[in-house]
C-alpha positions in Angstrom: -84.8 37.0 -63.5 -85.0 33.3 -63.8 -83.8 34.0 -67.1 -80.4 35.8 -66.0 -80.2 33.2 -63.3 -80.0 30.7 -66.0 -77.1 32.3 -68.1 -74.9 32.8 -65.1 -75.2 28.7 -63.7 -74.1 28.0 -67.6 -71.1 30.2 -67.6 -69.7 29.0 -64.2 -69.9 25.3 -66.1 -67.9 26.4 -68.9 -65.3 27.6 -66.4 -65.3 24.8 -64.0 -64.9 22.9 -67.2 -62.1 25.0 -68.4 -60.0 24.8 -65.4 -60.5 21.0 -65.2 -59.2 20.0 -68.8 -56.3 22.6 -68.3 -55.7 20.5 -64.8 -55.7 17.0 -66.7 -53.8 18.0 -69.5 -49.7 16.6 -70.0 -47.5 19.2 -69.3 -44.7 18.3 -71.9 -47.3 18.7 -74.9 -46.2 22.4 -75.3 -42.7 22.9 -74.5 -40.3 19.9 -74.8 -37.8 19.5 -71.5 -34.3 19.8 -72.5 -32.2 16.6 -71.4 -30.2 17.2 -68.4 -27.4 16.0 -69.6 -27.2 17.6 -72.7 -27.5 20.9 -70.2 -24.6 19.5 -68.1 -21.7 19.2 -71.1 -22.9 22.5 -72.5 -22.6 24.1 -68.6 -19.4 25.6 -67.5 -19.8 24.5 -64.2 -19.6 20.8 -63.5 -21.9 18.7 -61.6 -21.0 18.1 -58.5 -19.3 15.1 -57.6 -21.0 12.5 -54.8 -19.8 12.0 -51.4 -16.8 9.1 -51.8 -18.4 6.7 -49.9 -21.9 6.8 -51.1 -21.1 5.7 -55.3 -17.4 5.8 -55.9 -15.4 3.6 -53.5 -12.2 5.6 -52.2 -8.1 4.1 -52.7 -6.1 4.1 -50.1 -3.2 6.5 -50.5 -0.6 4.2 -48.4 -1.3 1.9 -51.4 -1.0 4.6 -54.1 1.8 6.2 -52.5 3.6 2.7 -52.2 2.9 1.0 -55.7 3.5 4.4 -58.1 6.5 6.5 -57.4 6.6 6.9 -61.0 4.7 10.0 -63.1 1.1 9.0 -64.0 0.8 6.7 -67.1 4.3 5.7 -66.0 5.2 2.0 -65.3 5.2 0.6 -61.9 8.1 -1.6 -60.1 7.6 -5.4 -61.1 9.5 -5.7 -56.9 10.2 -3.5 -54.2 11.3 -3.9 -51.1 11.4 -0.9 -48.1 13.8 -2.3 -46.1 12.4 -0.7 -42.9 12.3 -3.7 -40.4 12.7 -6.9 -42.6 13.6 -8.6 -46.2 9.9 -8.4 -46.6 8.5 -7.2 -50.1 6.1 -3.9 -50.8 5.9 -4.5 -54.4 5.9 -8.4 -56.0 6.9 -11.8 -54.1 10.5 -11.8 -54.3 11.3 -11.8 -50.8 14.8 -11.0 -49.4 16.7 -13.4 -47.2 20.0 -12.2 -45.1 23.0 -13.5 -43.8 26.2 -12.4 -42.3 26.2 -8.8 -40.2 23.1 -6.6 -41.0 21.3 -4.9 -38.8 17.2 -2.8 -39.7 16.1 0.5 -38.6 13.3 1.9 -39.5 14.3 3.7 -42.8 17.3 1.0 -44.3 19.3 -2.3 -43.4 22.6 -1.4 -42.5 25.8 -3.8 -43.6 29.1 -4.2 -42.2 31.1 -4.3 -45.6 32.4 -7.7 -45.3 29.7 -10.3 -44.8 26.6 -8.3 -44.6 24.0 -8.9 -47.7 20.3 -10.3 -48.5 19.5 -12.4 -51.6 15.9 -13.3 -53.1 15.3 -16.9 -54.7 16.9 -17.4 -58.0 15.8 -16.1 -60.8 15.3 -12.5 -59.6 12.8 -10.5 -60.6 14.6 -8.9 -63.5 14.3 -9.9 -67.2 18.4 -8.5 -67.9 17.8 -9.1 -71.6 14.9 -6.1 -71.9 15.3 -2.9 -70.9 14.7 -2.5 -67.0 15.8 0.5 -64.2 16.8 -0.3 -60.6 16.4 2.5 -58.0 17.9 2.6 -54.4 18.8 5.1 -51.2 22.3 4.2 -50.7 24.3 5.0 -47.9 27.8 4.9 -48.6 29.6 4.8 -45.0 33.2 3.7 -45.2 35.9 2.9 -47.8 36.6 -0.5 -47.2 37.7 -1.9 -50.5 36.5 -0.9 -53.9 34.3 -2.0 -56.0 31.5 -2.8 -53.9 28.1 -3.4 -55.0 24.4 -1.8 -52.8 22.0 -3.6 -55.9 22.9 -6.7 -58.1 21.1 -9.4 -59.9 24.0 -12.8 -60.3 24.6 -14.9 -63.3 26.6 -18.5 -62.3 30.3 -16.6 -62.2 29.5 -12.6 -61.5 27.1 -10.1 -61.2 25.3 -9.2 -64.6 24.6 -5.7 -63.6 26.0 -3.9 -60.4 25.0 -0.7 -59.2 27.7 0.9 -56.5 31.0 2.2 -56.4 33.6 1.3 -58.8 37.7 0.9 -58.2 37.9 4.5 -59.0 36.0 5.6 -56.0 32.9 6.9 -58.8 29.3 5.6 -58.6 28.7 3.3 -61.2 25.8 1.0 -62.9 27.5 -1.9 -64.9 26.8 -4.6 -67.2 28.7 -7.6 -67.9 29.7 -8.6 -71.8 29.8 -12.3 -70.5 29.6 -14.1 -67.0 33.3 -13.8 -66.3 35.4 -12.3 -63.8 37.0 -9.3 -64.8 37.1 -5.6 -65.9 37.4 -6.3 -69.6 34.0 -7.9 -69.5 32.1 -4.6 -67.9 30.4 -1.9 -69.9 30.5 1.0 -67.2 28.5 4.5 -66.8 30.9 6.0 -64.0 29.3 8.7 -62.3 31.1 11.3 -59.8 32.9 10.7 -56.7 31.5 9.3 -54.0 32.8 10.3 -51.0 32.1 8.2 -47.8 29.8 10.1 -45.7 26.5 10.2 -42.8 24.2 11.2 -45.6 22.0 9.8 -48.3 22.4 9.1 -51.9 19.9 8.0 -54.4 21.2 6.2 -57.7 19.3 4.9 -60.7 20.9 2.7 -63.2 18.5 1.8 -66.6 19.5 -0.5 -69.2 17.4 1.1 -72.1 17.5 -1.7 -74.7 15.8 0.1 -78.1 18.6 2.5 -77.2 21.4 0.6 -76.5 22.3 2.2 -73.7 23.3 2.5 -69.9 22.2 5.4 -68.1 23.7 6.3 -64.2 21.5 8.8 -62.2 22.5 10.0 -59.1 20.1 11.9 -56.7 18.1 12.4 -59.4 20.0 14.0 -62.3 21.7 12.4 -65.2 25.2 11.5 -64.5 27.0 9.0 -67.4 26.0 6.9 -69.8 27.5 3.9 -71.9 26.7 1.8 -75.0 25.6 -1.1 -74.7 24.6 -3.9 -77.0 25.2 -7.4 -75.3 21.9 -9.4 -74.7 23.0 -11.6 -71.0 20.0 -13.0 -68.8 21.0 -12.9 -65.3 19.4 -16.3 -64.2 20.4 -15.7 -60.2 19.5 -14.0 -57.3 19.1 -10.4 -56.7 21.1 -9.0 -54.2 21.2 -6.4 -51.9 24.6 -5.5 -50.3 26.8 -7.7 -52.1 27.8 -8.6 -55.8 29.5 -11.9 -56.8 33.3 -12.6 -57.6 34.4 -15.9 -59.3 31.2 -17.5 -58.1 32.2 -16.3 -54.5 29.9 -13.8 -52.6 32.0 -10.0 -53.0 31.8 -6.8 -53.0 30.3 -6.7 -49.8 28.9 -2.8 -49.0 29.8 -0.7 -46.7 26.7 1.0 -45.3 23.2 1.1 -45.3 20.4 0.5 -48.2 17.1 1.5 -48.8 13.8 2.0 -50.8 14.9 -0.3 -53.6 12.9 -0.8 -56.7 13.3 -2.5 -60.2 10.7 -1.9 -63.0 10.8 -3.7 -66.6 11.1 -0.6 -68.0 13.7 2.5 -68.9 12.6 5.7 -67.1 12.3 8.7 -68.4 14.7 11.7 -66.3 11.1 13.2 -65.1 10.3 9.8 -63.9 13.8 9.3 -62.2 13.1 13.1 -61.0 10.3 12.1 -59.5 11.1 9.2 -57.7 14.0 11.4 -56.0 11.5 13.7 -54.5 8.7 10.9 -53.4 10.5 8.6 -52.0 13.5 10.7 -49.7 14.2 8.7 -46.4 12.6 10.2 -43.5 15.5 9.7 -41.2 19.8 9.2 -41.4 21.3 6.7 -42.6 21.7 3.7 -39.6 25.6 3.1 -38.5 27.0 0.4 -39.8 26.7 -3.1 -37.5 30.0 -4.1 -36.1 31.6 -7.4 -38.5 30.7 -11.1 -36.8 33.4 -12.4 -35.5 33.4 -15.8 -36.4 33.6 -14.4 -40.0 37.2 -14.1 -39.4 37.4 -16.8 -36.8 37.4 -14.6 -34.1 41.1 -13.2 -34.5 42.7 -16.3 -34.3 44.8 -15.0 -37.4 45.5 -11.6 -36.1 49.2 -10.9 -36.1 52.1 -11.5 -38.9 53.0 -14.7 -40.4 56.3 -15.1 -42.6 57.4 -17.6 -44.7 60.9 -17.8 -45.9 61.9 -18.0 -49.4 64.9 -20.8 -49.7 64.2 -21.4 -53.6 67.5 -18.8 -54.9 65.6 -18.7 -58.5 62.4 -17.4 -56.3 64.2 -15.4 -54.1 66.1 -13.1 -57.1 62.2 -12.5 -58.2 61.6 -10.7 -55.1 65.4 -9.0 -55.3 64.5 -8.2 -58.4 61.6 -6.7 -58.0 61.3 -4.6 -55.0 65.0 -3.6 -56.6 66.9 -4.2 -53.4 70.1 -6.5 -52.3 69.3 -8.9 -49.2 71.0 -11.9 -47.3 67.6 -13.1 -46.8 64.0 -13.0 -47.9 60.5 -13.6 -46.5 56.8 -13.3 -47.7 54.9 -11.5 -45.0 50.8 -12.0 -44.1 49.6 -9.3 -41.8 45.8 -10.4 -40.6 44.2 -7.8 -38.2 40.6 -8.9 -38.2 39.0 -8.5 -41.3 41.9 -6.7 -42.8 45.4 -8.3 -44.8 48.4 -7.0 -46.2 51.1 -9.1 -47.7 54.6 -7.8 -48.2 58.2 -8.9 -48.7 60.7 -8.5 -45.3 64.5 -8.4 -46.6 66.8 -9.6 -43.4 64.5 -9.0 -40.8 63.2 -5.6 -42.3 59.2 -5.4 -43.9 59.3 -3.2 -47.3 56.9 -0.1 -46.2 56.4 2.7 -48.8 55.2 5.9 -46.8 53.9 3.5 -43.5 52.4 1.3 -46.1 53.3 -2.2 -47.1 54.5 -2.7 -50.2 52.5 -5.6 -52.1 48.7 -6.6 -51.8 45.9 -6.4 -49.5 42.0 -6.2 -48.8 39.8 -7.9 -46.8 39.0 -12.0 -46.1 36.6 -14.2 -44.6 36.8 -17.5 -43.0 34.1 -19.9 -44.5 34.6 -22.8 -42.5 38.1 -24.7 -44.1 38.6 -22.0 -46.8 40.2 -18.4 -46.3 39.2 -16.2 -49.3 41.0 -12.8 -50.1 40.2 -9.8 -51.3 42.2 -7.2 -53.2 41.3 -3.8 -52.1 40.7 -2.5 -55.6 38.1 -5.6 -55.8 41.1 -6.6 -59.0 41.9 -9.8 -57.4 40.7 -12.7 -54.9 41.7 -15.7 -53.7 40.4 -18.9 -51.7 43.1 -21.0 -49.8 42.1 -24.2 -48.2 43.6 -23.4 -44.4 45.3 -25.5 -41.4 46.0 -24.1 -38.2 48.4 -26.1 -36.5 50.2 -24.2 -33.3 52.6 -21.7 -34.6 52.3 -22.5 -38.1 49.3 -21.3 -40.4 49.4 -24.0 -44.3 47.7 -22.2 -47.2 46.4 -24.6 -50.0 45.0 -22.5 -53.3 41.8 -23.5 -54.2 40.9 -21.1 -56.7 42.4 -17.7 -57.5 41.9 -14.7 -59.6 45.5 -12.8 -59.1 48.6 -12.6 -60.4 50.1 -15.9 -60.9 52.2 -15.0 -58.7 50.5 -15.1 -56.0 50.5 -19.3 -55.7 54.4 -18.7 -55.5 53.7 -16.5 -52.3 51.0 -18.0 -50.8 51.0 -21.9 -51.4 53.3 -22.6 -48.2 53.4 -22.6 -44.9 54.0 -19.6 -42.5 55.3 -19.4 -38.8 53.7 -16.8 -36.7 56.5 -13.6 -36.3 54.3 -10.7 -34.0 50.8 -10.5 -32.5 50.0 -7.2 -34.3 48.8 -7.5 -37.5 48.1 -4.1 -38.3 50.3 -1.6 -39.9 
């Protein structure tokens, strides 16, 4: 028995030994683990991804939705400004300082169309000799005078590009061939007719340098494009609400802008397309601030003013012209506010064509001593040193842009004939 006894303590010691090596053993010695992350690539179910605040710090979309209106990959404004309280930028440094009559809403700045406009620090923030896009919300609220201008960037004598409406009444983007006044230094991309109205407009104009090309975009579709090979750095400002005429402030806009945005870059159409869709004003378009009235010295020139032509060589020119026989003729100045005409009055009768005067007109400002003019097609201006003395108005050219003419019919001085100015 002791025997059996024995054999039985020895084979519960082999076990207990058993079970303890097995216990003690590695457990990778037999069957390899498979790297996790080899399983994870190979898996068609992805790993899920940590809570955004404990390893992967969260953007914030305000500054996403602010800094890339453009397709992703695509190239982000180099300046922007929203225009929803102040001149303020959202995009870049280039801060926008205004003068004359503007007035901010939550969406835009609004401008009166004669003196209303903001201007960064020269330069601007635009390289004009590589390719570059500019992007706005225009408003285009009354049809003052044409051309005006909603974006520009100025060289010393005009605007190097202009983005707007044209003389024709068409929205435009423009380049200059040189920094001179006049039509026959403008490569144009004229779009389709813009029609003054309560509503919203969104333009693009790109200058796509490897191309060669101007490109017009208007809410978001192609519109026109021009060639365009001239290499001009606009050195100046960029404005907003205004252009530059003769080294004068012009164009002055007639409404409300918005959401404006330049990038160093051409965009594609799906990038224009895009910037249509993300960036639509929330709101109307603000109504358009009343004009200051000092701008036009309070209506101290509101009525008519006639000179009378004594010269016989002078006075045949104006026979001759409007085709017509007369005793006597005067030059006319109508000023009713911001507004002029100037026609011809043949004994004691003004030349009107259909209720309109026959000759020139536009807008003006008063800038302290000077009287500048605009022609309504945005052809012409002119800047007269001025005396007011009583009854009688002196007009002294300083510089001006129309027809030669012009110093024949305005460099005198006039007696004041009515107190309504308007026709």
């Amino acid at each position: 028995m002791n025997q059996h006894r024995s054999l039985y303590i020895m084979i519960l010691l082999v076990l207990f030994l058993s079970i303890a090596l097995a216990a003690c053993a590695p457990q990778n010695q037999s069957t390899p683990e498979v790297p996790t992350a080899t399983v994870a690539s190979a898996s068609p179910t992805p790993p899920e991804s940590p809570p955004p605040d404990e390893s992967t710090p969260e953007i914030p979309t305000a500054t996403v939705a602010s800094a890339s209106p453009t397709s992703p990959g695509g190239p982000l404004p180099v300046a922007a400004w929203d225009l929803d309280g102040d001149g303020a930028a959202s995009i870049g440094d280039s801060a926008l300082e205004f003068s004359g009559a503007y007035e901010f809403s939550d969406t835009a700045v609004a401008f009166d169309g004669y003196t209303g406009s903001g201007s960064t620090a020269a330069p601007g923030p635009i390289d004009t000799t590589a390719s570059f896009s500019v992007s706005a919300w225009v408003n285009y609220a009354d049809r003052i005078s044409d051309p005006v201008t909603a974006v520009s960037q100025l060289g010393d004598v005009t605007g190097l590009f202009l983005l707007g409406v044209v003389d024709s009444g068409k929205w435009f983007f423009a380049r200059k061939t040189e920094d001179r006044t006049g039509l026959e230094y403008s490569v144009r991309a004229d779009g389709s007719q813009a029609v003054p109205s309560k509503s919203w407009t969104h333009l693009v104009g790109i200058y796509d340098k490897d191309a060669g090309m101007l490109q017009l975009y208007v809410n978001g579709e192609p519109q026109a494009e021009a060639a365009y090979t001239a290499t001009l750095k606009a050195n100046g400002p960029l404005t907003i609400g205004r252009g530059q005429f003769d080294s004068h402030p012009g164009n002055f806009w007639p409404g409300s802008v918005g959401e404006v945005a330049v990038y160093q870059a051409a965009l594609t159409a799906d990038q224009v397309a895009e910037i249509y869709q993300a960036t639509k004003p929330s709101s109307p378009p603000p109504p358009m601030p009343a004009p200051d009235p000092s701008t036009y010295a309070n209506g101290i020139l509101n009525g008519t003013w006639d000179f009378v032509v004594s010269d016989e060589e002078d006075a045949q020119v104006f026979l001759d012209g409007y085709g017509v026989t007369a005793d006597e003729v005067r030059v006319r100045l109508g000023f009713n506010n911001h507004q002029w005409y100037q026609t011809a009055v043949f004994d004691g009768e003004p030349f009107f064509v259909n209720g309109i005067p026959e000759g020139a007109g536009g807008t003006f400002r008063i800038e302290d001593d000077q009287l500048i003019l605009t022609e309504a097609n945005g052809q012409g201006q002119a800047t007269y040193a001025w005396v007011l003395d009583g009854d009688q108005l002196t007009l002294t050219v300083v510089s001006q842009m129309m027809d030669p003419i012009g110093i024949m019919i305005f460099e005198n001085t006039f007696t004041k004939s009515g107190e309504d100015g308007s026709y």
